[in-house]
N, C-alpha and C positions, 0 to 999 in steps of 0.2 A: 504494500500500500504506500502512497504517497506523500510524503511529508508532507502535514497543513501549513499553507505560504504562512500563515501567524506564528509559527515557531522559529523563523529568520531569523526572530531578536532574541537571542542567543546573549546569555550572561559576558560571552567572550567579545556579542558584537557591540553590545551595550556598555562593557567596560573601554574598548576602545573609542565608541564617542565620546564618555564619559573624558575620559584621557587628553581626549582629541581637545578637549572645550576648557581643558584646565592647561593647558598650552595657549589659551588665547585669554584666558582669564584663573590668575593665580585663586583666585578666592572661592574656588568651585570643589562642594564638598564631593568627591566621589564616591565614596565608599556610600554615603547618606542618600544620592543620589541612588546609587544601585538600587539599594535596601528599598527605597521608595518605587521603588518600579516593580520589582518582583513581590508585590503583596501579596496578599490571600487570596486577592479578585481576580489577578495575574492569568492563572490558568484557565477560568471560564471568560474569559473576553475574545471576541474574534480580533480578524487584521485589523480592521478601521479603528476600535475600540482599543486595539495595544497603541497603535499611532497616535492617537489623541490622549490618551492617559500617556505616555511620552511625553508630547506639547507641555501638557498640564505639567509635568514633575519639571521640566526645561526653564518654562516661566520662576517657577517656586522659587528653583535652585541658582535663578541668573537674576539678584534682586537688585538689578538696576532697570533704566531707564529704558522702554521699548526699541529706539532708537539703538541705542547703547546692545542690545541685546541682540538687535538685527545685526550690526556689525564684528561680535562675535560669529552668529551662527552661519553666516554669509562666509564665511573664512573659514567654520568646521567643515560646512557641506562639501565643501570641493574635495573630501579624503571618502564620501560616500556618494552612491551612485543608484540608479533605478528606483525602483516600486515600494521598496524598502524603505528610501532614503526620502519618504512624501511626511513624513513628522514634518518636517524643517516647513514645507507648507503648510499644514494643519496648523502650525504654531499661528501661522499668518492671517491664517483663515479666524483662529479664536481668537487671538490678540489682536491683531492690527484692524480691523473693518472703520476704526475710529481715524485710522490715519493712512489714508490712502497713497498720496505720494512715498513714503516711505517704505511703504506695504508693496506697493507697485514692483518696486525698485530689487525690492528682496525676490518677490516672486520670481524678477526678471531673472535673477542668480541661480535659484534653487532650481528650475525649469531645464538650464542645460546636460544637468545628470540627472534630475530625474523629474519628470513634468510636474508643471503648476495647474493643469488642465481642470483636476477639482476646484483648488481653493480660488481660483480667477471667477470663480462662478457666484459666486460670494459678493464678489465687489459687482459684478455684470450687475444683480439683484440691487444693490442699493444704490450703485454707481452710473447706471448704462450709458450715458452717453460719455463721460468720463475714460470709461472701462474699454468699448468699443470702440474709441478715438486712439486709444492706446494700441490694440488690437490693431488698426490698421497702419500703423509705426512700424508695427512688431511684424505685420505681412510686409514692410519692404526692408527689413532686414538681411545681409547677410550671414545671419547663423541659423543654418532648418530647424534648430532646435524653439527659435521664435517665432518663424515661421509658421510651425505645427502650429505651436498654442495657439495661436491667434484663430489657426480653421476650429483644433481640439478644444479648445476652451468654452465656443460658443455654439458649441453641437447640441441642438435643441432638445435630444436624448442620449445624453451621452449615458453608456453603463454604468451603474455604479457612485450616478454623480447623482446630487440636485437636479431636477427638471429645471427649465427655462421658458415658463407659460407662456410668457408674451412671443415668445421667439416660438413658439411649438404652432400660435396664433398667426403670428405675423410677421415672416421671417427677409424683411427687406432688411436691416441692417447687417444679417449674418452671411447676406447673397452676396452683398459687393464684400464682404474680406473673400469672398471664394473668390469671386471676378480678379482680383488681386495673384487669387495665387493660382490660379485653374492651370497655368502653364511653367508652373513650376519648376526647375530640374531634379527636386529631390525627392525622391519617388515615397519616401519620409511623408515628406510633405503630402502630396497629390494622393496618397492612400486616406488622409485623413481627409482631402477635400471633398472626395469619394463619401465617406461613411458618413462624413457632415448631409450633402446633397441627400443619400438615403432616408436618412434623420427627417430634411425635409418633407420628403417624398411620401412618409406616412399621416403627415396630416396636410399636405400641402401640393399632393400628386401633380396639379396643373405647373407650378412653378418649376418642378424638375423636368419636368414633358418641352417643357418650353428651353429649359436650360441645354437637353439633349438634341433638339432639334435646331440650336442656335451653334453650337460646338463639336456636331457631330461630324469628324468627313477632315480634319484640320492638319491631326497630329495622330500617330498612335498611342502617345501617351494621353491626349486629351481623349481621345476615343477610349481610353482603358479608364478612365475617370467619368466618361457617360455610362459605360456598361455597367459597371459597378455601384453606381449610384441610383443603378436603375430594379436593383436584382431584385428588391422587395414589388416593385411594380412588374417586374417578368414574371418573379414566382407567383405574382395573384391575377398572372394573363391578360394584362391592362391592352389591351387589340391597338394600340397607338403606339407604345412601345415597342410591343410585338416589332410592329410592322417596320418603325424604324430601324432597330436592327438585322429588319432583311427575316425574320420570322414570319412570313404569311401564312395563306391558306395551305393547309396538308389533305387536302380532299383524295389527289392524285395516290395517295399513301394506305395500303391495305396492313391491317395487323394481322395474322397469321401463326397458327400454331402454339398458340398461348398455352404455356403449363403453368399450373401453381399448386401448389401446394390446396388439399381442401381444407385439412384438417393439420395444426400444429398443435403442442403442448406450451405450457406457458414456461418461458425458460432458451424455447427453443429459436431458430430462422426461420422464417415464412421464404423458400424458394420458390423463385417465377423465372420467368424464358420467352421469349417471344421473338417475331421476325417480320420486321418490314419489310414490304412488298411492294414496286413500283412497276410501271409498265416504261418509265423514264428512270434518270436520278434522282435517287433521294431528296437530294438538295438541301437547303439551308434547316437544318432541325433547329429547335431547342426540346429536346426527350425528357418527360418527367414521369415521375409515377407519386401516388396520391395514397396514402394509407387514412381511410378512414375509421377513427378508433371509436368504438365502444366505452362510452362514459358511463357513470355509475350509475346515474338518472334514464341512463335507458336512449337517449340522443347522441350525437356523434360529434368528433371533434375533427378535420383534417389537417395532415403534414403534409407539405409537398417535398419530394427528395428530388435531386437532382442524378438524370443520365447521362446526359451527351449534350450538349449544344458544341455545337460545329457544321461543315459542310460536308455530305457524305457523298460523292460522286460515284454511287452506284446502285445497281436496281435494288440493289438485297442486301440485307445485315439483322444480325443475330445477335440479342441482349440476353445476358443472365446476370441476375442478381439475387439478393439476399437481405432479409432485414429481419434485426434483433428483437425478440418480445421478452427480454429480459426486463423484470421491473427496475427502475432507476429510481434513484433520487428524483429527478426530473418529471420522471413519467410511470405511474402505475397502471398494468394493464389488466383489462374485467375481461371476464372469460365471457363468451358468447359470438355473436355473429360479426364480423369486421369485413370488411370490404380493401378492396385496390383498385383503382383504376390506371391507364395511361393516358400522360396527356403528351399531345403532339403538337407545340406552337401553340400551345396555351388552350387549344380544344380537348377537350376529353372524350375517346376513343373506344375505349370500353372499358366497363366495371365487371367486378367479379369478387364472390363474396367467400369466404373462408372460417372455418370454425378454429376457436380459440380456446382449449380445456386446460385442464390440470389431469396427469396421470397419476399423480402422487394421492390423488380422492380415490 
């Protein structure tokens, strides 16, 4: 099994910040520090929850002036790096909100080893047009690592972060930091401009549609930032999309020899097979298949899994594949009737339904 990412902070890695901060400030208790961090609560707190009771013991332990404080930990950060190293933000996010220029300034530090992309979301909220003016600074910088922020920061759904209502509502401010960076060179970058665009795309379909239809045909890179940006509107066979990436009608397309599986036990793969049939080429696919799951209430939930998108230049081609009905974390599966379909270019082709038991009854 795999190490929970919350166990990182490691007594050894937490003495060496420790260490790190009393190099830049004589008067920092470490030992007291330690002790104050490895409490009794220590063990049941997840990731975010060690990072912020961190913040908390940081402030305690550094009893000067937030300014003054910034200027320490700005000079620790540079010896730690990535996902880990997001305290040195959270500090900014619960401390600083009252002092923005200075807060700004810090995030701008702490961002290039390891992003600000939560706590900048902070200031968006009480700061926006401040915050977003900053942002578009930070899109014409020479370091991708400001770069990112600026698309990463104001992603209307970013994972794991604070939502961003107004921008989920009405996202013309966060359109021109993409306009800014759409053309990118750092692929860093233009992956995030990608996942931002997506972001929009689910409450704001028409804005992306128009984005992909404006920038489509340019670059390949710009082209790899429409397609991607588009995936949530492909997987839900948005026929305008489709058709912009050259996905049309599959009428010319016969399915053929379909196997599957009738009956699985729960635990096990539901195997299927099948084979496209033309009297031409194939031609431009996008191949999906559709698991329809049995909910507990008796109603159905669908997943779309991906097969193939590409160009297939020939009459005939043969898929087999497989999918897990092991119960997850994520997803628990009810024994009874479940279905699959295929979709071809966003059309669904045929369904077919299959039972789902327990052998172990």
């Amino acid at each position: 099994m795999a190490e929970p990412l919350k166990n990182v902070y490691t007594k050894a890695y937490l003495n060496n910040l420790a260490n790190k901060i009393k190099e830049n400030y004589q008067e920092f208790y470490t030992d007291s520090f330690i002790e104050s961090i490895f409490n009794t609560s220590w063990e049941s707190m997840e990731l975010k929850e060690r990072m912020r009771h961190i913040a908390i013991n940081l402030d305690y332990f550094l009893p000067v002036s937030y300014k003054e404080q910034l200027e320490i930990l700005k000079k620790v950060s540079k010896d730690f790096y990535s996902f880990e190293a997001m305290f040195f933000q959270d500090f900014v996010e619960v401390f600083g909100l009252d002092d923005f220029k200075n807060s700004i300034k810090a995030l701008e530090v702490f961002t290039i080893e390891s992003s600000s992309e939560f706590a900048i979301r902070q200031f968006i909220l009480k700061y926006e047009d401040e915050t977003m003016a900053q942002m578009k600074f930070w899109a014409k910088s020479d370091n991708e690592h400001l770069r990112r922020l600026a698309s990463e920061g104001c992603r209307p759904r970013l994972p794991w972060a604070v939502a961003l209502p107004k921008f989920k509502q009405e996202p013309s401010k966060v359109l021109q930091i993409l306009q800014l960076l759409k053309n990118d060179k750092s692929e860093y970058v233009r992956k995030s401009v990608a996942n931002n665009l997506n972001d929009i795309s689910k409450d704001n379909p028409k804005l992306v549609i128009e984005f992909v239809e404006d920038n489509l045909g340019f670059s390949k890179e710009l082209d790899w930032i429409c397609k991607h940006a588009s995936r949530t509107l492909l997987k839900k066979g948005d026929k305008k999309v489709l058709s912009l990436f050259g996905f049309g009608k599959s009428n010319h397309i016969d399915i053929v020899e379909l196997m599957c599986d009738e009956k699985i036990s729960l635990g096990d793969e539901l195997n299927f097979s099948f084979t496209l049939n033309s009297k031409e080429n194939l031609g431009n696919l996008r191949l999906e298949y559709v698991i329809h799951y049995l909910k507990s209430n008796g109603s159905y939930s669908k997943k779309v899994f991906m097969i193939s998108q590409n160009c297939i230049k020939s009459k005939q081609k043969t898929f087999s594949k497989k999918q897990s009905f092991k119960n997850m974390t994520t997803r628990k599966h009810y024994l009874g009737e479940h279905f699959i379909s295929i979709l071809l270019n966003g059309e669904e082709k045929l369904k077919r339904s299959f039972i789902l038991d327990d052998t172990s009854n």
